[in-house]
N, C-alpha and C positions, 0 to 999 in steps of 0.2 A: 884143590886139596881139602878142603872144607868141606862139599859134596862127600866124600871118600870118607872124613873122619868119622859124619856123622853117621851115614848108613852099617857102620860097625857095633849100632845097637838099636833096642827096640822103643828106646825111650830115649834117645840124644836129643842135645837143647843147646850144650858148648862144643864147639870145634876150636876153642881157641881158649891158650889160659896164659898170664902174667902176673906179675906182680909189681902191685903201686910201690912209687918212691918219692916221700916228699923230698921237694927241692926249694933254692930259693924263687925259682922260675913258676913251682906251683907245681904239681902233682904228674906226675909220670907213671909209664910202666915200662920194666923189664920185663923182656917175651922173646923167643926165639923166633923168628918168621922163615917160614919155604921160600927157595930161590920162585920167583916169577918173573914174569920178561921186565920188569924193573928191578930184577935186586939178585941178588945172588944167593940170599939166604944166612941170615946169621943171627944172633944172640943183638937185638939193641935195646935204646934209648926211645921211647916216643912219647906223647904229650898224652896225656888223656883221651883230648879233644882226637887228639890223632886217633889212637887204639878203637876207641869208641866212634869214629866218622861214621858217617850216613851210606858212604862208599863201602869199609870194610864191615858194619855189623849192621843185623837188622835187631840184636838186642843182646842186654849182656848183661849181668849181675857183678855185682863186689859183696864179697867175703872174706870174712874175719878169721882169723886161727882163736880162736878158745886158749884162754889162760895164758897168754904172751907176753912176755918181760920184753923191756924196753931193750936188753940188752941183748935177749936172743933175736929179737928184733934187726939189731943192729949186725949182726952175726950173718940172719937171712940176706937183709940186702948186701953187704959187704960178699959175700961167695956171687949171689947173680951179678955183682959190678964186676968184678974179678974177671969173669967170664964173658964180659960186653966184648964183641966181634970176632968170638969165636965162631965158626962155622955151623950152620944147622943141621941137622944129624939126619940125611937120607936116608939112614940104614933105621932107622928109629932103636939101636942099642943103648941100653940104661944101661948095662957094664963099659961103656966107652966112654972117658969123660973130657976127649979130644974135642967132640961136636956134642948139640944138643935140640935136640926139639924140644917143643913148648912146655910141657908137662913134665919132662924128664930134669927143665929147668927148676923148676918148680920146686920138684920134691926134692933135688937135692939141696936145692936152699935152706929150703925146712930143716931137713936133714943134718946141714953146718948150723942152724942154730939151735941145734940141741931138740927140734920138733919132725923128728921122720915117724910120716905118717902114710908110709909107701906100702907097709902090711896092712893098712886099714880101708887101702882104696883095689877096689877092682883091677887087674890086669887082664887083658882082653890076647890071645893072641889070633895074628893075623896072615893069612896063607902070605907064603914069598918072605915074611918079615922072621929073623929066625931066633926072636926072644918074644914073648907076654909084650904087649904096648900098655901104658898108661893112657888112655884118651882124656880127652881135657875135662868132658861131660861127668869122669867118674869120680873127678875131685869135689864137684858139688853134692857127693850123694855120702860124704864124710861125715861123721858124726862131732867130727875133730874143728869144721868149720862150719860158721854160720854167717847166715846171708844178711847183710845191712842195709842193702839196694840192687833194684832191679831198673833195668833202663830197657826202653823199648821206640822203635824208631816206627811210629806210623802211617809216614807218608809214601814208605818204601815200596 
């Protein structure tokens, strides 16, 4: 799936988007993941450490939303909890809010807390797919967010 996201433009770098959630266990992310022969595919829970493996990523940035109140904050994560094991959205429709892919999680989060920033990012649309996709690559090219860290796995 990841091969597929990125070849949908001339500059991709992300196939995959989340968002952090401190805990008491220590920093996580919400992300919607495709069914593969492990998983069926749904909206979870992973560790950092997870998200970021040597296995699933060969590098990956964290990004900040611009101008964010603690409470809209709180808004963000509380809509992606809501939505933990919910099914991942095969059909990749943003008017469906039954399932979700990774990006579609995203911006709707933003979105419940008071920061939709879905007209400011590129929609891509894709033969067979029958809305505009959000790809995950086009959240990084937001003016709306900026980058704090970039990780890179070099042994890969």
């Amino acid at each position: 799936m990841a091969k597929i996201v990125l070849t949908q433009s001339d500059s991709s770098y992300f196939s995959h988007v989340g968002l952090l959630l401190k805990t008491t266990n220590g920093i996580s992310v919400v992300h919607a993941i495709p069914p593969d022969l492990n998983n069926q595919g749904a909206v979870l829970i992973e560790s950092l450490s997870d998200f970021f493996s040597f296995e699933k990523a060969s590098a990956g940035s964290i990004f900040r939303l611009r101008g964010i109140s603690s409470r809209e904050s709180k808004l963000i994560i509380d809509y992606a909890l809501k939505n933990v094991d919910k099914p991942f959205d095969n059909n990749y429709l943003y008017s469906d809010d039954s399932t979700y892919y990774c990006t579609e999680l995203v911006l709707k989060s933003l979105a419940a807390g008071g920061k939709d920033i879905k007209s400011n990012v590129k929609a891509v649309d894709i033969l067979t797919i029958s809305e505009p996709v959000v790809l995950p690559d086009n959240l990084r090219l937001s003016k709306k967010l900026e980058k704090i860290l970039d990780i890179e796995f070099k042994d890969k």
